[in-house]
C-alpha positions, -999 to 999 in steps of 0.1 A, spaced: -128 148 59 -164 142 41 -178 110 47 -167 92 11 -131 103 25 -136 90 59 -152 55 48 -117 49 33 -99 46 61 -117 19 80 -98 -10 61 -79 6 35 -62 32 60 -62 9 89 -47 -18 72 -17 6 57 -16 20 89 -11 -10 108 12 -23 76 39 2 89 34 11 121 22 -27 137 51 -47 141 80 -21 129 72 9 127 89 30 101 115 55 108 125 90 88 149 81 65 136 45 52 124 32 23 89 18 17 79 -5 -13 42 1 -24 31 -22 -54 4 -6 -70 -19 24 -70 -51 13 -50 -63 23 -18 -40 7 4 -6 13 -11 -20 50 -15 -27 54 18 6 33 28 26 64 7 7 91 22 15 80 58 51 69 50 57 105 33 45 124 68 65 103 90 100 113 66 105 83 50 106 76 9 86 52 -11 89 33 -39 58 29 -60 55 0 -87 26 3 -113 16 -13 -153 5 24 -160 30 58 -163 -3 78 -164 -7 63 -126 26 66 -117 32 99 -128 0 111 -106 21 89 -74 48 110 -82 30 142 -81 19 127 -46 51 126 -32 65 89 -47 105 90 -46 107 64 -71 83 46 -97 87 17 -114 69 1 -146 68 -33 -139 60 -42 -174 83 -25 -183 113 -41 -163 121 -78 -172 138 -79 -134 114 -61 -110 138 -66 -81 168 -53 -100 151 -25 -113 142 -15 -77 177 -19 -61 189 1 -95 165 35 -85 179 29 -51 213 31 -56 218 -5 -50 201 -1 -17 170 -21 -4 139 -18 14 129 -16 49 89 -24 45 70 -39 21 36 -33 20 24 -63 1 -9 -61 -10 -1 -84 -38 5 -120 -22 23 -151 -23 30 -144 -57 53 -116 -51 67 -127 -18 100 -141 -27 110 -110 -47 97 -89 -14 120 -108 7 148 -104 -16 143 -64 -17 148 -61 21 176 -44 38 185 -61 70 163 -57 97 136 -48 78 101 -65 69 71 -76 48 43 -66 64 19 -91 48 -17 -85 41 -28 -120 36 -51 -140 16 -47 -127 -16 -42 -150 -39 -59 -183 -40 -34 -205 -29 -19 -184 1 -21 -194 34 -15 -181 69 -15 -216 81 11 -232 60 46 -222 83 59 -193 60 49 -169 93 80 -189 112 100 -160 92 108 -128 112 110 -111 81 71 -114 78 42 -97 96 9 -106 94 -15 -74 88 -52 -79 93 -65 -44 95 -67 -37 132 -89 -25 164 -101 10 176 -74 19 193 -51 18 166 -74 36 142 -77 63 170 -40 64 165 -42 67 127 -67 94 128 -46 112 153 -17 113 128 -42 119 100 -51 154 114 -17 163 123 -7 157 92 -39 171 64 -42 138 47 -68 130 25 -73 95 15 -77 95 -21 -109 86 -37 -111 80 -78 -150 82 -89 -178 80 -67 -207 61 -79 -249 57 -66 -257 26 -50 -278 22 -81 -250 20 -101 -229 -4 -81 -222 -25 -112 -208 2 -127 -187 3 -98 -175 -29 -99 -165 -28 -133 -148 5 -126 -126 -23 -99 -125 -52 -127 -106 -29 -154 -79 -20 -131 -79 14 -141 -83 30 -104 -66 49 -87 -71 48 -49 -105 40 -36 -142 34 -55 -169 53 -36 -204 43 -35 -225 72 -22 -258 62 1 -273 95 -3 
């Protein structure tokens, strides 16, 4: 991997990493849910996909999901497009539900997570997202919740192992100068990424 590549996986990759493979690891066969098209749910995808499992990705934009699909997505949803999110889901799948949830989106989303998961399976919650969520208020009580927060060197010795067995390449949108790190955060403001901003040093 170049180093733009590489400085992706850190927290982005870790944190997907440690989204499916932490508390229940994913087996061939199941189904992930991935909301969105950044740098985590990406990730989450590409490492779901190698270990045999499918993956639903949810998205405001067909020109992003069409490029998930082209990645390897099973299914892809339009979220503004579907009055019921939840039923809209369980529709693509048959009727069937979800075994991990990568939620990247929050408190806001979590009761429609919950309701989208088969038995036995899990929200792996990466927390703190929206401004009034909170590890500290008793929702962790649920076994159908695990808390994500990135992760330590031996795990990310474990994602990179899997990384090169597999040829992944986390994906990287636009690369931008330090000088033009404005630019960059506008790029992250307009919502019209697609995996991760790079900022080059060089």
């Amino acid at each position: 991997l170049g180093d733009l590549e590489a400085a992706a996986l850190p927290c982005a990759g870790l944190t997907a990493w440690n989204a499916l493979f932490q508390h229940r690891p994913i087996q061939r066969g199941e189904w992930v849910y991935c909301p969105g098209t950044g740098g985590v749910s990406l990730t989450a995808m590409q490492f779901a996909k190698a270990a045999g499992a499918h993956v639903v990705i949810t998205s405001s934009s067909d020109a992003k999901l069409a490029r998930a699909k082209a990645m390897g997505a099973d299914v892809t949803v339009n979220y503004r497009k579907a009055p019921d999110l939840g039923a809209a889901i369980r529709s693509a799948l048959g009727g069937g539900g979800i075994d991990i949830v990568v939620d990247v989106v929050g408190r806001d989303q979590l009761d429609l997570n919950l309701s989208l998961l088969n038995p036995g399976g899990l929200v792996s919650t990466i927390g703190m997202l929206a401004a009034h969520f909170s590890w500290g208020d008793g929702q962790f009580d649920d076994p159908r919740l695990g808390r994500i927060s990135v992760g330590n060197r031996e795990e990310h010795e474990a994602m990179l192992a899997f990384i090169a067995q597999h040829g992944i390449r986390p994906v990287v949108d636009i690369v931008y100068d330090l000088t033009r790190i404005q630019d960059a955060y506008r790029r992250l403001e307009s919502g019209k990424f697609f995996g991760k901003v790079g900022l080059s040093l060089e």
